[in-house]
C-alpha positions in Angstrom: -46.1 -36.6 21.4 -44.1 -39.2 23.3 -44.1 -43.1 22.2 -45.7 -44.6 25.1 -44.7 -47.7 26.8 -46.9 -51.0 25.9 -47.3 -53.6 28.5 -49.3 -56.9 27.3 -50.5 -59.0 30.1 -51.8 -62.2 29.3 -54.2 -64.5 31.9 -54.3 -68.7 31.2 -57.9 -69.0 31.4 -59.5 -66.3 33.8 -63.3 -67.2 32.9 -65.4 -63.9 32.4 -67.3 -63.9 35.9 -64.5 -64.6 37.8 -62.7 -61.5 36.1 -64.4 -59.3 38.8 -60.5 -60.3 41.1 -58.7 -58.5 38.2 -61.4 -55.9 37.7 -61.7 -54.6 40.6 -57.7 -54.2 40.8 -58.2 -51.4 38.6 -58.5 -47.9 38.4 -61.2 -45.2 37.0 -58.8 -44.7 34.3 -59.5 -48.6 32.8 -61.7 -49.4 30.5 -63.2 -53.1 30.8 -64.8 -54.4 28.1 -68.2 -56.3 29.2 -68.5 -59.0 26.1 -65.4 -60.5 25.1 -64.9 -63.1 23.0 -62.1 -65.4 22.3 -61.2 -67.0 18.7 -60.0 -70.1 19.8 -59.9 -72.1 22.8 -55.9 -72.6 22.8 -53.4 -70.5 24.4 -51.0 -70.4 21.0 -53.3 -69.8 18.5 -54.5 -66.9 21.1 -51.3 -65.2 21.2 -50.4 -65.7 17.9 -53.3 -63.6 17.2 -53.0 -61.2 19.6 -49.7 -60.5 17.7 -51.7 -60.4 14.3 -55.1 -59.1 14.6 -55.9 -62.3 12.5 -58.3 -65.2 13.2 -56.7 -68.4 13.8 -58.0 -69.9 10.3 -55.9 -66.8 8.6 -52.7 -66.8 10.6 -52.5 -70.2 10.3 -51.9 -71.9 14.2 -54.8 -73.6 14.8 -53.9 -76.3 17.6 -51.9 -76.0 21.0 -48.2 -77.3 21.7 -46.7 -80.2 20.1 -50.0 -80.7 18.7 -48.9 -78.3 16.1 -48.1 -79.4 12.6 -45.6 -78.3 10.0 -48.0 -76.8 7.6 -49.5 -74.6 10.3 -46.0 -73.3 11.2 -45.4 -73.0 7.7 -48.3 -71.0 7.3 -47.7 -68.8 9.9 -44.1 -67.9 8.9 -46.1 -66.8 5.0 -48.6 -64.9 6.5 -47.4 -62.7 9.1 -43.7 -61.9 7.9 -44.5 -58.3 7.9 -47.4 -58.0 10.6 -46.2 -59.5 13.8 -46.5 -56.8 16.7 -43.1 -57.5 18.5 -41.3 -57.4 15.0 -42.6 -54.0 14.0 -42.3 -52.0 17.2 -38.8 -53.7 17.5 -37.7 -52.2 13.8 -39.5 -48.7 15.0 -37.3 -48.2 18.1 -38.8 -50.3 20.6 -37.0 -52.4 23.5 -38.5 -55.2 23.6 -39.4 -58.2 26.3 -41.6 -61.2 27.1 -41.4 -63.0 30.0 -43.1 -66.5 29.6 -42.4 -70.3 29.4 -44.3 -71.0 25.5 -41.0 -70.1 23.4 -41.0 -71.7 19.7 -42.3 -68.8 17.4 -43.6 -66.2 19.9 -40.0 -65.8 20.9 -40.0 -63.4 17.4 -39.0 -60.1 17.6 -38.1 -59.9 21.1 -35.0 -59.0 22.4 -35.0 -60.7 25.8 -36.8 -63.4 26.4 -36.9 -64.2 29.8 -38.6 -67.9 30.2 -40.2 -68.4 33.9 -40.6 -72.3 34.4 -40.6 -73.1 38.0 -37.4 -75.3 37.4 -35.4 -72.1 36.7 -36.2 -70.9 40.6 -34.1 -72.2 43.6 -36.6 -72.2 45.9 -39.7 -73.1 43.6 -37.5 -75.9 41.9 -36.9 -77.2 45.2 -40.1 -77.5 46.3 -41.7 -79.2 42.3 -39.2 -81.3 43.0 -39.5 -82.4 46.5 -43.8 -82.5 45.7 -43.1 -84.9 43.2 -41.2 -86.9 45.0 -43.9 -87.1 47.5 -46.5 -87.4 44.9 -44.4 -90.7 44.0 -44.1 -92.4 47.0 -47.7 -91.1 48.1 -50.7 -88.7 47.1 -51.4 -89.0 51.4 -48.0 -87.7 52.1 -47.5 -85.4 49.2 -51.2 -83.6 50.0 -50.2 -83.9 54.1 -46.9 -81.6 53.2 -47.6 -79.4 50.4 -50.5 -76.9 50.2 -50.2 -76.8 46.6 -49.4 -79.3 43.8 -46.6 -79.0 41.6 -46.9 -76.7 38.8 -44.5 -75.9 35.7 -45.2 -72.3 36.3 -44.0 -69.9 39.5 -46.7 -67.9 41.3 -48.1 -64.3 40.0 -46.5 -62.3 42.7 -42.7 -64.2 41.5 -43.2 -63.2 38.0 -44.7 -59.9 38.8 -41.5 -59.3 40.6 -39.2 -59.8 37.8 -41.0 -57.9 35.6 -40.8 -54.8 37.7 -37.5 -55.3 37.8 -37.1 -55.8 34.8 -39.3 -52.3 33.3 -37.3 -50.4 36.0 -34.0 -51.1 34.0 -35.9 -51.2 30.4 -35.3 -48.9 27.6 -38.0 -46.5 27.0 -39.9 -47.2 25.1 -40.6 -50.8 25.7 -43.0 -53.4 24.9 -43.1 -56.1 27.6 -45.2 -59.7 27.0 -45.9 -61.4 30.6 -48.0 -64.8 30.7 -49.8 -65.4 34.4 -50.7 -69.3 34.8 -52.5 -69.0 38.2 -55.7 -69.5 37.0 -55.0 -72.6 34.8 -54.8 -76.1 36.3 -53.8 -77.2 38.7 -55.0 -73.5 39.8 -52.0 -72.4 41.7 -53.1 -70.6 44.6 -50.4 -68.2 46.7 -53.1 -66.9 49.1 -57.2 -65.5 49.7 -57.5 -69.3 50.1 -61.5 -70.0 50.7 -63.1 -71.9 53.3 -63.5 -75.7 52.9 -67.1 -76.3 52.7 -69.1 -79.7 52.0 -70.2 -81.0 48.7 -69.7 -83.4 45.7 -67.1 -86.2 46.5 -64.7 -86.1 44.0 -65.7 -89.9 43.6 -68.1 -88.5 41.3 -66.4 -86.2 39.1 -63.6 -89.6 38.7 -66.5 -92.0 38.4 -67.9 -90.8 34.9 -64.2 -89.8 33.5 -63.1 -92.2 30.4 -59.7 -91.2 30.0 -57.2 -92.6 32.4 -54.5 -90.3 31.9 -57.2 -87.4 32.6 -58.8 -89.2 35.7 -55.3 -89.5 36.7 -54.4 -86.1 36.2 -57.4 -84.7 38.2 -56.8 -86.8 40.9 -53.3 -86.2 41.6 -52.9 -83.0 40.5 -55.7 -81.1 40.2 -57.8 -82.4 43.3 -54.7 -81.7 45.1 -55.7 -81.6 49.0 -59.8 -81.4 48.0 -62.0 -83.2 49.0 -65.4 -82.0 47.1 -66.1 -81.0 43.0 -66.3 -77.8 45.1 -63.4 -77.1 46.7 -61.4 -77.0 43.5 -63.8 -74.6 42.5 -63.2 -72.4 45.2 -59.4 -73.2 44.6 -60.0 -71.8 41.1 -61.9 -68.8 43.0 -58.9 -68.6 45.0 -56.5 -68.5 42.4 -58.0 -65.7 40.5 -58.4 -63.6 43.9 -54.8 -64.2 44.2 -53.9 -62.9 40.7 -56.1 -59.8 41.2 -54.4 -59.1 44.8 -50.7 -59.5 42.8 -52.0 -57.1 39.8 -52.9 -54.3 42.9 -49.7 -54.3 43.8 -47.7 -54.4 40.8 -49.9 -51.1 39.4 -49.3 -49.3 42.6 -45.5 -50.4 41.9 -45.9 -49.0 38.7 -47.3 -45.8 39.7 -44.3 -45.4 42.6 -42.1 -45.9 40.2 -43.4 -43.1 37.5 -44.3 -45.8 34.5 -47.6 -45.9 34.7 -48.8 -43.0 33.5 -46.9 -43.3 30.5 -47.3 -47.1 29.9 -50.6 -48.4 27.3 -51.4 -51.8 29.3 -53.5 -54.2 28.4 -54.8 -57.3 30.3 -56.6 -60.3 28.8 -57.3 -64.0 29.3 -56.8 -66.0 26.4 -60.5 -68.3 27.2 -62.3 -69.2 30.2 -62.9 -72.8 31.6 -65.1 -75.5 32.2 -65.9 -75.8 35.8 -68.9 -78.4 35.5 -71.0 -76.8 32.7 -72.0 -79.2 30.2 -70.8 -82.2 31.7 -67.1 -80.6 31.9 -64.7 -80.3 34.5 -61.2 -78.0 35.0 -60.4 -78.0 31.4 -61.4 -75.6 28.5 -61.9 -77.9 25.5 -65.9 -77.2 24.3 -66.9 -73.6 22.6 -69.8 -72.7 25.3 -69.7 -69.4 26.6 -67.8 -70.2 30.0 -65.0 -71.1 27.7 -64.9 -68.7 24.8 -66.1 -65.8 27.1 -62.6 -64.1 28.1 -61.2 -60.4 29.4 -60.4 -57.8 28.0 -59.3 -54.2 29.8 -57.3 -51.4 28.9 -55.1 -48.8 30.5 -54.2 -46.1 27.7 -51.5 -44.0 27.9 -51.9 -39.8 28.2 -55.6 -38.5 26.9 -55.8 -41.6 23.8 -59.0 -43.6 24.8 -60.4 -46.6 22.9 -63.7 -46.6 22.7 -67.0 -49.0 24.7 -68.0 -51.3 21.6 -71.1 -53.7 22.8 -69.0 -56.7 21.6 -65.2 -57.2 20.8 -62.9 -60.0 20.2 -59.1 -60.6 21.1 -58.7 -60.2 17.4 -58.7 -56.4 18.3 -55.9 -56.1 20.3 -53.4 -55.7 17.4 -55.5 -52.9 16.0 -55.9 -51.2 18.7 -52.3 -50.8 19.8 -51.1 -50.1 16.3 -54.3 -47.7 16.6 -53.3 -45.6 19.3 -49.5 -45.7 18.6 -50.6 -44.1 15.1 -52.3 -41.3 17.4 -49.5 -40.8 19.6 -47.1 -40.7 16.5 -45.2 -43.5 17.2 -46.0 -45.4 13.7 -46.6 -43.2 10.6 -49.4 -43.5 8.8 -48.3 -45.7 5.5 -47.1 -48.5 8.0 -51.0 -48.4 10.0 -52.4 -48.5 6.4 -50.5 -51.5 5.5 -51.0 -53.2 8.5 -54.6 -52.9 8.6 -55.2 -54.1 5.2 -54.3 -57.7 6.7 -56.5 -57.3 10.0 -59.7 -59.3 11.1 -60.2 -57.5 14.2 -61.6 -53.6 14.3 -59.2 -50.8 15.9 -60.9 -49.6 19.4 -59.3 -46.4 19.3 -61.3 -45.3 16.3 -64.6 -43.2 17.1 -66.1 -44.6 14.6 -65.5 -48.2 14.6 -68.4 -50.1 13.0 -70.4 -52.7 15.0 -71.7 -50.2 17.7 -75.3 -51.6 17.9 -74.0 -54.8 19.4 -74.6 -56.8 16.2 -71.2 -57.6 15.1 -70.1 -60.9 13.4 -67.7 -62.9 15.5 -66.3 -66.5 14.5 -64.4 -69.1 17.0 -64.2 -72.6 17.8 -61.6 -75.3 18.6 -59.8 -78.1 16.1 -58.8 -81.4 18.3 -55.4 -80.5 19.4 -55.7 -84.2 21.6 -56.5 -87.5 20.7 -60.8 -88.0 21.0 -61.9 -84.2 21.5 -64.1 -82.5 19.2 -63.3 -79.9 16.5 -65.6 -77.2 16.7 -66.5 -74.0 15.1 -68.7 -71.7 15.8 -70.6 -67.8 15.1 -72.1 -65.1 16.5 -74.1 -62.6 15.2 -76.4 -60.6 17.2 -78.2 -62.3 20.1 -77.4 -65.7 17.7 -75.1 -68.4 18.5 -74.4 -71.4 15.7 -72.2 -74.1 16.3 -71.2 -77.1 14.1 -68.8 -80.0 14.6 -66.6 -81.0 12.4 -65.2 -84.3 14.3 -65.3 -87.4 11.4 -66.7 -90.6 13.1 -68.0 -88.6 16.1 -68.7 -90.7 19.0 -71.9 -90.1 21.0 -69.6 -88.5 24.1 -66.7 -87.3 25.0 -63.7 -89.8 25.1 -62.5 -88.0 28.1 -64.9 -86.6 30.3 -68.1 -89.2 29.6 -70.3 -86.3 28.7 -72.2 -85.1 25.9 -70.7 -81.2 25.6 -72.2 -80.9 21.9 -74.8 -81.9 19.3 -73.9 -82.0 15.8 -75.2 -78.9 15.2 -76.2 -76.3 17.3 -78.4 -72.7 17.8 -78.5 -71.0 21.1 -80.3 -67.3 21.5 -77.6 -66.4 24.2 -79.2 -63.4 25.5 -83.0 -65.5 26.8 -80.6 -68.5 27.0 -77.3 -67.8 28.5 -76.5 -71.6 29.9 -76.8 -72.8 26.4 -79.4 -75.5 27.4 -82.2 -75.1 24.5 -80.6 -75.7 21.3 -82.9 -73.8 18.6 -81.4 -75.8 15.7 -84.6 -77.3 14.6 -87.1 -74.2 15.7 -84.8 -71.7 13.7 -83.9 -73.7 10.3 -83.5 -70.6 8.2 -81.4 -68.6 10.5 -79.5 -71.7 11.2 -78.5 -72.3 7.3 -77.9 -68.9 7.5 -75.5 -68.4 10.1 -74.1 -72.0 9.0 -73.2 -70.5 5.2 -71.4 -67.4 7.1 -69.4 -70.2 8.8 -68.5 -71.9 6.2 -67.6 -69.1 3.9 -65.3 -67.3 6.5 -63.5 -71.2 7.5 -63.1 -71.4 3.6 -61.7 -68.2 2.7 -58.9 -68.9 5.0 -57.7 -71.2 2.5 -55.9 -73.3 5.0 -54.9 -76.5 4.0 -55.4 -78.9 7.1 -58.8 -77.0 7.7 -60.0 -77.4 4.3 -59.4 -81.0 4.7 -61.3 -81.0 7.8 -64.0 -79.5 6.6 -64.2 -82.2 3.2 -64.3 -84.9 5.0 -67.3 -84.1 7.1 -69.7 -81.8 5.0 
């Protein structure tokens, strides 16, 4: 059996219900999972363990960008020096390729690299620069001029582009990484641009917000050109139309070109975003379900399926490749035993994959990558949802937005109670301490240094 193409595309915070752009891009032949869940709420620890099929607390990377510290790099380098997905299908024939602008570690194992920042385009760097220049001398002129505010990123349909291109003239097989930004702010938006409609002034939104630098931030960048709370929200609408529109293309380019068919692809946002719930705006830094509640959809190659679980987690992705490249032949069978010994996440492609009732154990949360945000961690079993801080000295509301997004400790029943409003903490003692002693076992058998410290100085 041929070794079938992989292509891994990876969405900046697509939230769940405003996956139905990308959804409907897709064939019969996909299979979208329904309840995804995301491990963490950053985008390295995300990839890091899309590459792994480990949970953050076991691969080590628990914070975002130059947040992260030594040990956690250090820990990662210990723990997956025999596991990381572009490594092994590199050492078992495969060309491979990423095209994104993160670099540091998750430039390992691929060949080309291709980094996409908006100052690497001619046209795109003219116009950042000429939008910041505006933006300078005034946010009047800049929004007059420019439709869209700067971004460190180049549209969908631009990086689409070059990844075509780029497959076209690929070694088969290949694995190819691409990272789309549309959907995260500022919410780049190329077109399916919505109707201005009235609403909350954005005097508002700017009135309760602590943080300078983040009321500065929204105002210039993310309200670009809006007037209302609501017309970013249709921005963000917008941008993830415009994301699904560029994904119809580049499949129907795929298909024209003959890769499709034998090409595994997999699409996936790395967490969702805050778009007023709990007190939060155009960010992703609390664990309720509009942020940990991601996308997941799969494209096999030839007759290999995964299977419909009730639940998964990104966690699975890993498996599941290395799962259906054992099918197809591509990896022997020693090499998927030794790999799954080290994974968290379950292998779709199995038909009999535990969990099927819906009542599988999943653990995520967030550790304070910035100064005055919360660490959080969380579970979910069954229709159960526990969450805990673990912030020392945590003030009464957030440093940044003015909001309360958490209590201390918290119990949702997620399927009468979706919103999260009626925390059960106090109604439901004994399946709160229950859930709470899963937590803490699984965040202590990570045996991570910085988390175990976290976890001292608060319990």
């Amino acid at each position: 059996m041929a070794r079938p193409n992989i292509l891994i595309i990876h969405i900046d915070a697509l939230r769940s219900d405003y996956a139905r752009y990308v959804s409907s891009a897709l064939g019969s032949d996909w299979l979208v999972y329904k309840e995804v869940y995301t491990p963490l709420y950053g985008t390295d620890p995300v990839v890091t363990t899309v590459f792994t099929g480990m949970y953050p607390v076991r691969h080590g990377i628990l914070r975002h960008g130059p947040w992260v510290t030594g040990t956690e790099t250090m820990l990662l380098r210990l723990r997956t020096r025999d596991n990381w997905l572009p490594e092994v299908l590199a050492s078992n024939g495969y060309e491979t390729m990423a095209y994104d602008i993160l670099g540091r570690w998750h430039r390992r194992g691929f060949k080309r690299y291709i980094e996409l920042p908006a100052l690497r385009h001619g046209l795109i760097k003219l116009s950042y620069v000429a939008k910041h220049a505006a933006l300078r001398a005034s946010r009047k002129i800049a929004h007059a001029f420019f439709r869209n505010p700067p971004t460190p990123y180049p549209p969908v349909i631009t990086i689409l582009g070059q990844v075509l291109r780029g497959l076209k003239g690929a070694k088969k097989p290949f694995l190819a990484f691409v990272h789309i930004w549309d959907t995260h702010t500022p919410y780049l938006v190329t077109h399916c641009s919505p109707k201005r409609r009235p609403g909350t002034p954005l005097s508002v939104l700017l009135e309760k917000v602590i943080d300078e630098q983040w009321r500065r931030y929204l105002r210039d960048l993310v309200a670009w050109g809006a007037h209302t709370i609501e017309d970013i929200i249709e921005r963000y609408q917008a941008a993830a139309c415009s994301v699904g529109e560029a994904l119809r293309l580049f499949i129907d380019k795929l298909r024209d070109t003959g890769l499709y068919d034998d090409t595994l692809i997999i699409i996936y946002s790395d967490h969702g975003e805050s778009l007023g719930e709990h007190g939060a705006f155009f960010d992703h830094h609390t664990v309720h379900e509009e942020v940990i509640r991601s996308f997941l959809a799969i494209k096999p190659a030839g007759r290999e399926e995964p299977i419909m679980l009730n639940r998964v987690s990104l966690v699975d992705v890993a498996p599941t490749i290395f799962g259906i490249l054992r099918v197809s032949g591509a990896i022997d069978e020693e090499l998927y035993r030794r790999l799954s010994r080290r994974w968290d996440g379950l292998d779709l492609s199995l038909p009999n994959a535990p969990d099927m009732d819906g009542n599988r154990v999943l653990y995520f949360g967030m550790v304070a990558d910035k100064p005055g945000l919360d660490t959080l961690f969380g579970i979910i079993a069954g229709s159960w949802k526990y969450i805990e801080s673990f912030m020392h000295n945590r003030p009464e509301k957030c440093p940044r937005c003015g909001a309360k997004h958490h209590d201390q400790r918290e119990l949702f029943k997620i399927d009468r109670d979706p919103g999260e409003k009626q925390n059960l903490v106090e109604e439901e003692r004994e399946i709160a301490q229950r859930l709470r002693e899963l937590l803490l076992r699984h965040l202590r058998s990570a045996r991570h240094p910085e988390l175990d410290k976290i976890i001292t100085q608060v319990l």
